[in-house]
PDB file of N, H, CA, C and O in Angstrom:
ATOM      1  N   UNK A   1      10.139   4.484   0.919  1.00  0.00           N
ATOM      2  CA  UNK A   1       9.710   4.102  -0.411  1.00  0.00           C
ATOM      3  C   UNK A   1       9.744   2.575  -0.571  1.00  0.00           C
ATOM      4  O   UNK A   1       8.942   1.956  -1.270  1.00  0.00           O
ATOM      5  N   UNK A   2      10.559   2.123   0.008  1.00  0.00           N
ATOM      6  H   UNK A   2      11.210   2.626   0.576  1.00  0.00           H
ATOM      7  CA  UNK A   2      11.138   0.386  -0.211  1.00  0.00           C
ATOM      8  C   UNK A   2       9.710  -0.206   0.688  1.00  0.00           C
ATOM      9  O   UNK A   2       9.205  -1.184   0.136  1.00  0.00           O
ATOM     10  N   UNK A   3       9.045   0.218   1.899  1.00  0.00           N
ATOM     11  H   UNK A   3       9.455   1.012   2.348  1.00  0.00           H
ATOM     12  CA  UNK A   3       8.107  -0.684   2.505  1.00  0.00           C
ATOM     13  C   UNK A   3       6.911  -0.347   1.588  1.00  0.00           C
ATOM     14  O   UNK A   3       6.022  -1.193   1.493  1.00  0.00           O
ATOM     15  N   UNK A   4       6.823   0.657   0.996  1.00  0.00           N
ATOM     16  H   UNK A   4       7.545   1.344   1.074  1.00  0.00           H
ATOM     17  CA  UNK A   4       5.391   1.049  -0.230  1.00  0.00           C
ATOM     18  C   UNK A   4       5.421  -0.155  -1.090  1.00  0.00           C
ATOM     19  O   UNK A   4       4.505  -0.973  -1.161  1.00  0.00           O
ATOM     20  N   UNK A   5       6.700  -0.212  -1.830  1.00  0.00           N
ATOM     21  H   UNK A   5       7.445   0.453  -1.772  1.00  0.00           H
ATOM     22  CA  UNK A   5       6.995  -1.215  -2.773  1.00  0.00           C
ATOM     23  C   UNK A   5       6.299  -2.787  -2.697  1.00  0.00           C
ATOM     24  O   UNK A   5       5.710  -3.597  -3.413  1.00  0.00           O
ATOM     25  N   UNK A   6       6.909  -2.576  -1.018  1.00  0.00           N
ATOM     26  H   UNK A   6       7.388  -1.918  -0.437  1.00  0.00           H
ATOM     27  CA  UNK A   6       6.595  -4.508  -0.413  1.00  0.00           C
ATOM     28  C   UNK A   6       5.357  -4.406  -0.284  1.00  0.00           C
ATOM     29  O   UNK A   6       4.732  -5.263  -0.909  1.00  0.00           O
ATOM     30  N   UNK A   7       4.711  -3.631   0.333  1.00  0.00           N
ATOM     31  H   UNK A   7       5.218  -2.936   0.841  1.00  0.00           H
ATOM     32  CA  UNK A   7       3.199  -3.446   0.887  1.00  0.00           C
ATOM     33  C   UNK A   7       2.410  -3.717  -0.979  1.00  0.00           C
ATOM     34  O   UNK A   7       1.541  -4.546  -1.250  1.00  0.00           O
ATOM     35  N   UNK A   8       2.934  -2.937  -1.759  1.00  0.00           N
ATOM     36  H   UNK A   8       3.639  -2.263  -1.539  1.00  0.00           H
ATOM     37  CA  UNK A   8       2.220  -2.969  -2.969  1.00  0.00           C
ATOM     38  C   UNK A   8       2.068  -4.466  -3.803  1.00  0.00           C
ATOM     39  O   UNK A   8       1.055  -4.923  -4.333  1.00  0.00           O
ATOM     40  N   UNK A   9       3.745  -5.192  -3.707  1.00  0.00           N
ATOM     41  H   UNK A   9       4.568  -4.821  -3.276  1.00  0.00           H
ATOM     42  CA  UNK A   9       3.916  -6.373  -4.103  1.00  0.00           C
ATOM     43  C   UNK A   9       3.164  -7.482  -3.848  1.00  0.00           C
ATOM     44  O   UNK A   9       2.584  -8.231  -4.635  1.00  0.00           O
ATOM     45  N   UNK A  10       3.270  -7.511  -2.166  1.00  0.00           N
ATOM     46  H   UNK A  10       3.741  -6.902  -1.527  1.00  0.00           H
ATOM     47  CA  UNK A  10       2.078  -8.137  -1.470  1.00  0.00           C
ATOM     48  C   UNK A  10       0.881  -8.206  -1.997  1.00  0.00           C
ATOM     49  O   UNK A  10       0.422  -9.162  -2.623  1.00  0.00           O
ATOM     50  N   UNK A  11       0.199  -6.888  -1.681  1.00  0.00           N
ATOM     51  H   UNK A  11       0.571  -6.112  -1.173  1.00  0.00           H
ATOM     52  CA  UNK A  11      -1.184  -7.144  -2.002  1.00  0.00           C
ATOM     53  C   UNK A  11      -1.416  -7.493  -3.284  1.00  0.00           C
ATOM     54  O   UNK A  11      -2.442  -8.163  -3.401  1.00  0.00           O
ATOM     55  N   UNK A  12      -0.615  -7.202  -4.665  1.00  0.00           N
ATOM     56  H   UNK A  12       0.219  -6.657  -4.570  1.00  0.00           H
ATOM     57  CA  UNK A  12      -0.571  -7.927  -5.834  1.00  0.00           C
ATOM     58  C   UNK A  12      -0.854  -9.284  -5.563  1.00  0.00           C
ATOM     59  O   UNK A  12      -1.909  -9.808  -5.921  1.00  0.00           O
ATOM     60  N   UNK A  13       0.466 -10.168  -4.649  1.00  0.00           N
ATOM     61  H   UNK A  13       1.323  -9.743  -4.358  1.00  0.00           H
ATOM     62  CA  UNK A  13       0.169 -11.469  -5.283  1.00  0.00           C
ATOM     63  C   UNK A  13      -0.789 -11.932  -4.033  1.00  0.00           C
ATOM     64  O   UNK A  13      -0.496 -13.075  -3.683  1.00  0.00           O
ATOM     65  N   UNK A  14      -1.663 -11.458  -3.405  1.00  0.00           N
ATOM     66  H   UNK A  14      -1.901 -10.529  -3.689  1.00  0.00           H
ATOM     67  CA  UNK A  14      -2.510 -11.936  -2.668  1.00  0.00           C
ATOM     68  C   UNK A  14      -3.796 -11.937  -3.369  1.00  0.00           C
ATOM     69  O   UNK A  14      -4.611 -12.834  -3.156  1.00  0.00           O
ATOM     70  N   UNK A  15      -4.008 -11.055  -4.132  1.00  0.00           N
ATOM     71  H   UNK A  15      -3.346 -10.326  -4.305  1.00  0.00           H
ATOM     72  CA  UNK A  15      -4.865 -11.002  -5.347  1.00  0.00           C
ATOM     73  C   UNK A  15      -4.922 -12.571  -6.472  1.00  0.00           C
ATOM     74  O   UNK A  15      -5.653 -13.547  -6.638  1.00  0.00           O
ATOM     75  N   UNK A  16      -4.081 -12.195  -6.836  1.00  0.00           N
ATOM     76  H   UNK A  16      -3.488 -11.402  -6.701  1.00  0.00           H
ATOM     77  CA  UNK A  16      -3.134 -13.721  -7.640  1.00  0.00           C
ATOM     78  C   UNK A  16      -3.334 -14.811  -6.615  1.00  0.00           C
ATOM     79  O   UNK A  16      -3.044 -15.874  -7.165  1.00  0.00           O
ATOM     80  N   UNK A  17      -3.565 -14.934  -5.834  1.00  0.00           N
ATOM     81  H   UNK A  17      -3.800 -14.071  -5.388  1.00  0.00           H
ATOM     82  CA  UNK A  17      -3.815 -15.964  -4.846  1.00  0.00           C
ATOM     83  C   UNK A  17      -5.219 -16.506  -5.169  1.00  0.00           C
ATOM     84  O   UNK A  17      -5.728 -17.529  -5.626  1.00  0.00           O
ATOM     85  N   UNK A  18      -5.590 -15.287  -4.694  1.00  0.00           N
ATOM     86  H   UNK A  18      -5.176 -14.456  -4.323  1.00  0.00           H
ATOM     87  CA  UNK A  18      -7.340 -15.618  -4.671  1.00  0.00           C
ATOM     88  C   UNK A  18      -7.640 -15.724  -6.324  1.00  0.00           C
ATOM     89  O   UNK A  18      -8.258 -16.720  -6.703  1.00  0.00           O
ATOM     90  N   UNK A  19      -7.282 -14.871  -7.171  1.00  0.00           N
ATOM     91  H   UNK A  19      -6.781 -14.063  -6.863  1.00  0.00           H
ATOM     92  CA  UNK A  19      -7.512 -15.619  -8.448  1.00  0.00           C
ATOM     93  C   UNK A  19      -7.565 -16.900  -9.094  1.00  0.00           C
ATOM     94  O   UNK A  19      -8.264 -17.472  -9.930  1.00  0.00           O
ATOM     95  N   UNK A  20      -6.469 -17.151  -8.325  1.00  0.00           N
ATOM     96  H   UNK A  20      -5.900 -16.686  -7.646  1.00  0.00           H
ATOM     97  CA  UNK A  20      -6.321 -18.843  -8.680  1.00  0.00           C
ATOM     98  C   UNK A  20      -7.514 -19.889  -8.000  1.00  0.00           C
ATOM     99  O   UNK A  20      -8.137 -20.815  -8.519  1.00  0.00           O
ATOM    100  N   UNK A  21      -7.550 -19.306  -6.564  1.00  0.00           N
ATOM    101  H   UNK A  21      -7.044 -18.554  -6.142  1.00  0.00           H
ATOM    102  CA  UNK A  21      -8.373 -20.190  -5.810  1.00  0.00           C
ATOM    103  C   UNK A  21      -9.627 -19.843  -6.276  1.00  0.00           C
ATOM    104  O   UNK A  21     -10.472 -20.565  -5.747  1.00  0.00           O
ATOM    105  N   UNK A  22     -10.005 -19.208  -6.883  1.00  0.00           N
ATOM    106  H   UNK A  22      -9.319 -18.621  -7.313  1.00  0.00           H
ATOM    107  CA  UNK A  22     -11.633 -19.035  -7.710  1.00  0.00           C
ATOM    108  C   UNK A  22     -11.810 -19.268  -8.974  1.00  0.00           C
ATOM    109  O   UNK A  22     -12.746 -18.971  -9.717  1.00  0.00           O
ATOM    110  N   UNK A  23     -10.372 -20.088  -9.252  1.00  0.00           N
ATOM    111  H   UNK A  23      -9.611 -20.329  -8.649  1.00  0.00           H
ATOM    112  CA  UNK A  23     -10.740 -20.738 -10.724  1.00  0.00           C
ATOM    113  C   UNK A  23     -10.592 -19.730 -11.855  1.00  0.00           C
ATOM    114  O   UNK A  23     -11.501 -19.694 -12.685  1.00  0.00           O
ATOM    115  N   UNK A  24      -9.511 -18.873 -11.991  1.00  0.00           N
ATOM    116  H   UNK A  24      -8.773 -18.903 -11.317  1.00  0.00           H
ATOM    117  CA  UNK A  24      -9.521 -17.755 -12.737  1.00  0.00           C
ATOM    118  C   UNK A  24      -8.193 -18.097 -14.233  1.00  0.00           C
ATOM    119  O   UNK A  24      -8.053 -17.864 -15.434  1.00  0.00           O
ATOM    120  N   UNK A  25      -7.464 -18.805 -13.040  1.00  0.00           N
ATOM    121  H   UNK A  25      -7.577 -18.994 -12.065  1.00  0.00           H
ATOM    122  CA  UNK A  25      -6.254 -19.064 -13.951  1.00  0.00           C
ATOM    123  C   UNK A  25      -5.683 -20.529 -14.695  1.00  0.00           C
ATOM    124  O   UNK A  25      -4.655 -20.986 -15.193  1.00  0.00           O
ATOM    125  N   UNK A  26      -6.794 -20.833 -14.463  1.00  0.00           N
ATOM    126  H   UNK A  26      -7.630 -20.462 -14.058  1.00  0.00           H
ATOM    127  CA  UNK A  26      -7.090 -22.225 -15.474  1.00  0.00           C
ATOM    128  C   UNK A  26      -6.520 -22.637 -16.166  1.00  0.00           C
ATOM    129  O   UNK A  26      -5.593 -23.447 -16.192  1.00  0.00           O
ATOM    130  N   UNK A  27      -7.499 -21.625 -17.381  1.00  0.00           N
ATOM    131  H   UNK A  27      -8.252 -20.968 -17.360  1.00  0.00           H
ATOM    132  CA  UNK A  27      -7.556 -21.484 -18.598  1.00  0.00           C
ATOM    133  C   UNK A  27      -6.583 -20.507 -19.301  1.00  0.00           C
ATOM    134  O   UNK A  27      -5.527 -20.087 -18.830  1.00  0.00           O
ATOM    135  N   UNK A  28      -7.128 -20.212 -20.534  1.00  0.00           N
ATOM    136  H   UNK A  28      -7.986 -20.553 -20.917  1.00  0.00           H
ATOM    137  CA  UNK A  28      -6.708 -19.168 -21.184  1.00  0.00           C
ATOM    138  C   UNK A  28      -7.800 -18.293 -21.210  1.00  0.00           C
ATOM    139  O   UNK A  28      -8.900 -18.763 -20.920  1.00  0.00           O
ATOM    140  N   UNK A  29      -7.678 -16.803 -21.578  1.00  0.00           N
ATOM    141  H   UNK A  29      -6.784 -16.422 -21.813  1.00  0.00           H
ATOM    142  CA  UNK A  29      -8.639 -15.782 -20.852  1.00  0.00           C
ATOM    143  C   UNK A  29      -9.152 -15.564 -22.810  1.00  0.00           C
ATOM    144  O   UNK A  29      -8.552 -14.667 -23.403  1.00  0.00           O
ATOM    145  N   UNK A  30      -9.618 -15.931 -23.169  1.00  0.00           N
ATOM    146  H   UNK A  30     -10.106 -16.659 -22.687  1.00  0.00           H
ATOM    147  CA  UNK A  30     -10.311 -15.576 -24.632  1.00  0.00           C
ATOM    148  C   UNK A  30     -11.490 -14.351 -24.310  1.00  0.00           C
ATOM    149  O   UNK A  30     -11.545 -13.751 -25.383  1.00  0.00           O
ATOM    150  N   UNK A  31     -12.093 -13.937 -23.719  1.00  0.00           N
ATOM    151  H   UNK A  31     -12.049 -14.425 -22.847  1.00  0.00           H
ATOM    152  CA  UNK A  31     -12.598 -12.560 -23.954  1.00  0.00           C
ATOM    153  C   UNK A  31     -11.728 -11.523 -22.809  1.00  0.00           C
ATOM    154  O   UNK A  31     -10.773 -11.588 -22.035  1.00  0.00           O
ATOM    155  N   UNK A  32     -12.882 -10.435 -23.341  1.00  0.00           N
ATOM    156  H   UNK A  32     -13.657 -10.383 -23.970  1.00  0.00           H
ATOM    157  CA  UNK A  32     -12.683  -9.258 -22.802  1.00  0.00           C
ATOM    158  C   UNK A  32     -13.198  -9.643 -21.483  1.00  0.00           C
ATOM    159  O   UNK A  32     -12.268  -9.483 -20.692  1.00  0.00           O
ATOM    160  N   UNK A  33     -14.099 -10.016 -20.954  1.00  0.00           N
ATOM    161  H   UNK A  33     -14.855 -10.146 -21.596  1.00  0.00           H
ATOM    162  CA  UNK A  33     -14.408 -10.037 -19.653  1.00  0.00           C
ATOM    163  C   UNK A  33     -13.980 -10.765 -18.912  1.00  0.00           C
ATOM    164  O   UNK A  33     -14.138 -10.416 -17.742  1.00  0.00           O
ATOM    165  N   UNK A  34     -13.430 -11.764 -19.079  1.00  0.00           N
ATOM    166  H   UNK A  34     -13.302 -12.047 -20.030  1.00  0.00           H
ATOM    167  CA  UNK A  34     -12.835 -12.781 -17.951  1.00  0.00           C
ATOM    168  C   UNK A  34     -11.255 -12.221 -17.881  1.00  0.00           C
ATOM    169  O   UNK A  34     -10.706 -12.166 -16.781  1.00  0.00           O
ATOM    170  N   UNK A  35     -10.588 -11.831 -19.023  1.00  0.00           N
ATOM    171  H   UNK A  35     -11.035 -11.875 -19.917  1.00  0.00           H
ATOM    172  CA  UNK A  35      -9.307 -11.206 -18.818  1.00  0.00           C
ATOM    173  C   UNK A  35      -9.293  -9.730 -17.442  1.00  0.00           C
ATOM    174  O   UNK A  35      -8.580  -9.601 -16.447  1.00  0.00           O
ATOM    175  N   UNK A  36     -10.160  -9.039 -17.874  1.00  0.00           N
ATOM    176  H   UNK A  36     -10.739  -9.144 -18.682  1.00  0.00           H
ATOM    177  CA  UNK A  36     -10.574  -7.821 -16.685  1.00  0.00           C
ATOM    178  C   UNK A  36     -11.027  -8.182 -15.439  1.00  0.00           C
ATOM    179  O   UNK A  36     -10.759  -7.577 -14.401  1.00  0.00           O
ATOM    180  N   UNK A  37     -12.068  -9.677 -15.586  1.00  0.00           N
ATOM    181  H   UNK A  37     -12.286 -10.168 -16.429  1.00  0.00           H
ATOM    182  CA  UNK A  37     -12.295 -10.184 -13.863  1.00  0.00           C
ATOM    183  C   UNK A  37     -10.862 -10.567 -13.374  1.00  0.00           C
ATOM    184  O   UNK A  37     -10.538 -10.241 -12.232  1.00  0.00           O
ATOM    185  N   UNK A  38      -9.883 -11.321 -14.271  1.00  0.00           N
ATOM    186  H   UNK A  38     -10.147 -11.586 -15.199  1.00  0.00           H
ATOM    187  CA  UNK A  38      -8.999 -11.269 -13.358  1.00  0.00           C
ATOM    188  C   UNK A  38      -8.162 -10.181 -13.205  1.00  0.00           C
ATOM    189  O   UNK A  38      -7.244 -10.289 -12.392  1.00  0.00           O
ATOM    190  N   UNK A  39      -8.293  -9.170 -13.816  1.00  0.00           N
ATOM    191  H   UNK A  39      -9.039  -9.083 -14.477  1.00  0.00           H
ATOM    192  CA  UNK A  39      -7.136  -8.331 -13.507  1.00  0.00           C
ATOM    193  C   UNK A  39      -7.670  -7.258 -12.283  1.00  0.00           C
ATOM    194  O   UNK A  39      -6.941  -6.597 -11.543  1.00  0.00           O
ATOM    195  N   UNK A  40      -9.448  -7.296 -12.301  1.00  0.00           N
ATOM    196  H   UNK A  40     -10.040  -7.833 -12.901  1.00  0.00           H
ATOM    197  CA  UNK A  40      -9.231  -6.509 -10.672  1.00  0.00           C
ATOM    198  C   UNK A  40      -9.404  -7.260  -9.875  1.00  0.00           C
ATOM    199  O   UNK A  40      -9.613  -6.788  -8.757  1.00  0.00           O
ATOM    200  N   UNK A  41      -9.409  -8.517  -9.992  1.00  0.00           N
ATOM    201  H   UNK A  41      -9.239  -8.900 -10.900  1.00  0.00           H
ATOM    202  CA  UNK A  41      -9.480  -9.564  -8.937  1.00  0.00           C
ATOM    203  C   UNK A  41      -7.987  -9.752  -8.306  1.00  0.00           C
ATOM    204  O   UNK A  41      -7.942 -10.139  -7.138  1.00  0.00           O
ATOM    205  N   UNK A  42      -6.770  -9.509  -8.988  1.00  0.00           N
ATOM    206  H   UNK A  42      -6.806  -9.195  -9.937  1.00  0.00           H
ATOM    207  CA  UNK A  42      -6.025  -9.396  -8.614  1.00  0.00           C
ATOM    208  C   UNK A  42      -5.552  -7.847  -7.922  1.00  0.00           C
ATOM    209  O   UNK A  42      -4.823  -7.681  -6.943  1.00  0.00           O
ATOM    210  N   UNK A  43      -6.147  -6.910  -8.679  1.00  0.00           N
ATOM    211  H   UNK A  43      -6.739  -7.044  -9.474  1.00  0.00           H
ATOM    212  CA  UNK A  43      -5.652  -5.777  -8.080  1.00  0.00           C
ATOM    213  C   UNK A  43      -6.677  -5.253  -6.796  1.00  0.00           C
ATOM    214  O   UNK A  43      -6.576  -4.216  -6.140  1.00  0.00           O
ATOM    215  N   UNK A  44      -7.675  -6.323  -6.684  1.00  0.00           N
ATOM    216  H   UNK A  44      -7.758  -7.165  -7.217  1.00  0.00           H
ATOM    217  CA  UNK A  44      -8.347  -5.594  -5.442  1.00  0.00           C
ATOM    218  C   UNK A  44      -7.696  -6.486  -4.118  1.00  0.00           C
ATOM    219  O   UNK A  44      -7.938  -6.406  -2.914  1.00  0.00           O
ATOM    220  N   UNK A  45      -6.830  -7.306  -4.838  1.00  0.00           N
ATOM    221  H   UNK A  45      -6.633  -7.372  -5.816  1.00  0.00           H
ATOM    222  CA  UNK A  45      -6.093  -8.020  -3.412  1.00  0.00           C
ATOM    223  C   UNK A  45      -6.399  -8.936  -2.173  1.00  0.00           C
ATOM    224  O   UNK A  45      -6.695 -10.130  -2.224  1.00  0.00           O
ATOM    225  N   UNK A  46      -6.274  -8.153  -1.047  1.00  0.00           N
ATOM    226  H   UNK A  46      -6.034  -7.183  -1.006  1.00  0.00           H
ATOM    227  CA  UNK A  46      -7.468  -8.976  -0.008  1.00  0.00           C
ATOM    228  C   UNK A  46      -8.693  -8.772   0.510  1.00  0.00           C
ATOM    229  O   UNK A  46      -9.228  -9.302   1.483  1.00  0.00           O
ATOM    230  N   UNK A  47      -9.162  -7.787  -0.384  1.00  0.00           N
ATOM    231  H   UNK A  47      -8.727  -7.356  -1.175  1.00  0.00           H
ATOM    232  CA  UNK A  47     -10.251  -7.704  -0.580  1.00  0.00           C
ATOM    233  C   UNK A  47     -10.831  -8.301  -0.723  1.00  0.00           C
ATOM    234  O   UNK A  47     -11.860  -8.347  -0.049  1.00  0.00           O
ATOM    235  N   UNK A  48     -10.586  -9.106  -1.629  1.00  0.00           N
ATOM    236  H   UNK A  48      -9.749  -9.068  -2.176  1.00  0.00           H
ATOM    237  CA  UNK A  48     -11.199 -11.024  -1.747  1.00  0.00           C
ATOM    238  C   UNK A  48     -11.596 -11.761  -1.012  1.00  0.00           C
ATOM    239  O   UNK A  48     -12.411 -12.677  -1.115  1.00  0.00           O
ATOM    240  N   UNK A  49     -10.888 -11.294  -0.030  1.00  0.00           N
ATOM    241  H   UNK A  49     -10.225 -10.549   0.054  1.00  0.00           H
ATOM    242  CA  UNK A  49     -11.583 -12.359   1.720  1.00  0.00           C
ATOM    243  C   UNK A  49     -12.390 -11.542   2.619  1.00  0.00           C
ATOM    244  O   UNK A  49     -12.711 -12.008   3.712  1.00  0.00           O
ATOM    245  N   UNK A  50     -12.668 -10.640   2.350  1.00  0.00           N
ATOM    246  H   UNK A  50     -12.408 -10.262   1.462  1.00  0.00           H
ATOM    247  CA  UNK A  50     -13.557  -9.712   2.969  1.00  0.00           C
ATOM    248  C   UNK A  50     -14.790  -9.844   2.301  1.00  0.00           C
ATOM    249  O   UNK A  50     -15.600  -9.321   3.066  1.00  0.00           O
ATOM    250  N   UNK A  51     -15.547 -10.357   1.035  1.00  0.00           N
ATOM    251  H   UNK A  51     -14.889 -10.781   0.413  1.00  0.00           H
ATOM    252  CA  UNK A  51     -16.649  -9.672   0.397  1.00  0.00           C
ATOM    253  C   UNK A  51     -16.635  -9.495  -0.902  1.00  0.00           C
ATOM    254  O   UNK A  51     -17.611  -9.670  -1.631  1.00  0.00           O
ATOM    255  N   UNK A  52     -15.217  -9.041  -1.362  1.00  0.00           N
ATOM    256  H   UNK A  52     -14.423  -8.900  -0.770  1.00  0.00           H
ATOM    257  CA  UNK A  52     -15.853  -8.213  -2.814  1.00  0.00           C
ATOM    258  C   UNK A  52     -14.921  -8.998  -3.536  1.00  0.00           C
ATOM    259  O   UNK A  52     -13.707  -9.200  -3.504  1.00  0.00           O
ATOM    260  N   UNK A  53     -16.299  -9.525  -4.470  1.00  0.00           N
ATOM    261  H   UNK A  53     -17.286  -9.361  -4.497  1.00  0.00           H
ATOM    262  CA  UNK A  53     -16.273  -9.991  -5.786  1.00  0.00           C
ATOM    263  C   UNK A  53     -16.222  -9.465  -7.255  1.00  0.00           C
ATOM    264  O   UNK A  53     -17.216  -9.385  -7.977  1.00  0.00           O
ATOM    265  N   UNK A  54     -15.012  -9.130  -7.602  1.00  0.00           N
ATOM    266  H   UNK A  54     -14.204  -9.195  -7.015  1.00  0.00           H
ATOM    267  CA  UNK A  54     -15.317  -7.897  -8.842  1.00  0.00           C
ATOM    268  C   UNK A  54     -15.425  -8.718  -9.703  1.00  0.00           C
ATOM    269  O   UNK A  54     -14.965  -9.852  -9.831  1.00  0.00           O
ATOM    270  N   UNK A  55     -16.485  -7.689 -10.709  1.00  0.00           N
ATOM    271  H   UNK A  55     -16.859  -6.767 -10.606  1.00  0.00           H
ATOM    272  CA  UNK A  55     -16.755  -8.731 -11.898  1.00  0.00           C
ATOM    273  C   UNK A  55     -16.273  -7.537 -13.146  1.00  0.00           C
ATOM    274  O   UNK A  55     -15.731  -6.489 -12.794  1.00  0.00           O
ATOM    275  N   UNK A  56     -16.482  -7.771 -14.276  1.00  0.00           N
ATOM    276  H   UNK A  56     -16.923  -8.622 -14.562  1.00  0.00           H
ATOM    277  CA  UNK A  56     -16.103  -7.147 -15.478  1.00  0.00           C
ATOM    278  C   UNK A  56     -17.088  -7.495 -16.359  1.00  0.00           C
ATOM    279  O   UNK A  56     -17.141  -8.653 -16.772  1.00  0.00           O
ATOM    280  N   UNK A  57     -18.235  -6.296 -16.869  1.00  0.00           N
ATOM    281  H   UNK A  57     -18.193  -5.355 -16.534  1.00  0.00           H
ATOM    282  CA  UNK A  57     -18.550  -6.881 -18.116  1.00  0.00           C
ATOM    283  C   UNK A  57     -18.055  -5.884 -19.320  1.00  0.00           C
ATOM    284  O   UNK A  57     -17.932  -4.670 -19.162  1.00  0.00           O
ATOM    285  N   UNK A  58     -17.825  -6.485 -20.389  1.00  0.00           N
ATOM    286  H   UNK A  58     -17.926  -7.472 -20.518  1.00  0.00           H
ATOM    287  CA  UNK A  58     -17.624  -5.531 -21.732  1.00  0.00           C
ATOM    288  C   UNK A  58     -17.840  -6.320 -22.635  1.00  0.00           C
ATOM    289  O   UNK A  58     -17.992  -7.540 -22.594  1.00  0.00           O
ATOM    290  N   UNK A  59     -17.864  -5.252 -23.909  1.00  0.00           N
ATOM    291  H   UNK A  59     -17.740  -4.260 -23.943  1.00  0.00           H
ATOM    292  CA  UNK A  59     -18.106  -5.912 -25.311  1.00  0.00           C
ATOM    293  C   UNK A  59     -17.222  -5.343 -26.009  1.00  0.00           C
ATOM    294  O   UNK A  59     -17.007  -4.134 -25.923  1.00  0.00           O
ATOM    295  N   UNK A  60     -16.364  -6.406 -27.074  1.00  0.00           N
ATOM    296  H   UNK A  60     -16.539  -7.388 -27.144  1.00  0.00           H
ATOM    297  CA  UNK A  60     -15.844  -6.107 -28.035  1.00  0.00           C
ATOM    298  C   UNK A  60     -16.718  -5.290 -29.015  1.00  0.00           C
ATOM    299  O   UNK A  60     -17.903  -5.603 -28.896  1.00  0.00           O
ATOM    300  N   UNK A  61     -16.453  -4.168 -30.112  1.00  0.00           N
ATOM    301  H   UNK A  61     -15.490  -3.914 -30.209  1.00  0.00           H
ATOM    302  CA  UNK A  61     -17.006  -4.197 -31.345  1.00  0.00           C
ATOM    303  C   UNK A  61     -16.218  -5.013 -32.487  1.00  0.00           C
ATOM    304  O   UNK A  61     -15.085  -5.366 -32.813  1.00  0.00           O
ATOM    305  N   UNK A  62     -17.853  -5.092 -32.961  1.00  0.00           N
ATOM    306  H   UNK A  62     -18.773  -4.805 -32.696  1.00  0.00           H
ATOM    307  CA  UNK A  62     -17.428  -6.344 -34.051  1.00  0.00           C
ATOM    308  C   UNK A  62     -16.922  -5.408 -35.415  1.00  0.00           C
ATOM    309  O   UNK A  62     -17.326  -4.260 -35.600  1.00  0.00           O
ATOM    310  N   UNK A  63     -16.029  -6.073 -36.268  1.00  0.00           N
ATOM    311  H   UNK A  63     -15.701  -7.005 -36.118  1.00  0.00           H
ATOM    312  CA  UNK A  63     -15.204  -5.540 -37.273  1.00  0.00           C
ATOM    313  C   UNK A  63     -16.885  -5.452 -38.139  1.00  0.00           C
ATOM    314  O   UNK A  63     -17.932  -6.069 -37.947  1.00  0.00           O
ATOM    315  N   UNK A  64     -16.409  -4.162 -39.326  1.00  0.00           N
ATOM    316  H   UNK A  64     -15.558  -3.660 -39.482  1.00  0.00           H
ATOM    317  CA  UNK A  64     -17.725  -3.571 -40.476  1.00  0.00           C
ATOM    318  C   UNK A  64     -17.081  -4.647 -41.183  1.00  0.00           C
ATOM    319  O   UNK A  64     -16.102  -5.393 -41.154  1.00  0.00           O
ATOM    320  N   UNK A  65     -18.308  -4.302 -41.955  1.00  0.00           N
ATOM    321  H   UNK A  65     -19.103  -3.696 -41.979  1.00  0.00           H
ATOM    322  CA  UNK A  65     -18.248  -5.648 -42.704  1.00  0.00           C
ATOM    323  C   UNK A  65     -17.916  -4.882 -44.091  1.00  0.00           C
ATOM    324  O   UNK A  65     -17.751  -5.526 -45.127  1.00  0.00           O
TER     325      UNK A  65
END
């Protein structure tokens, strides 16, 4: 169970790696979509150096008026 853990931790902050190095963690994340690019950008890990570029699109709904 303890090497699942490390194996899992890892690929977390290797994610977080590449987030940073693509300019993710800058800023502050003010929408919905750049908050979600980074969060599977981090959870797809090293995937990042292989090819895949995840992106996120969404839309808030806007409050009735």
């Amino acid at each position: 169970m303890r090497i699942g853990a490390v194996i899992v931790v890892v690929w977390l902050i290797i994610g977080l790696v590449a987030a940073g190095q693509r300019g993710y963690l800058g800023g502050s994340s003010s929408s919905c979509t750049e908050a979600g690019t980074i969060a599977v950008t981090v959870i797809a890990g090293p995937l990042n150096y292989v090819g895949v570029n995840p992106k996120v699109e969404c839309t808030v709904p806007q409050p009735s008026e």
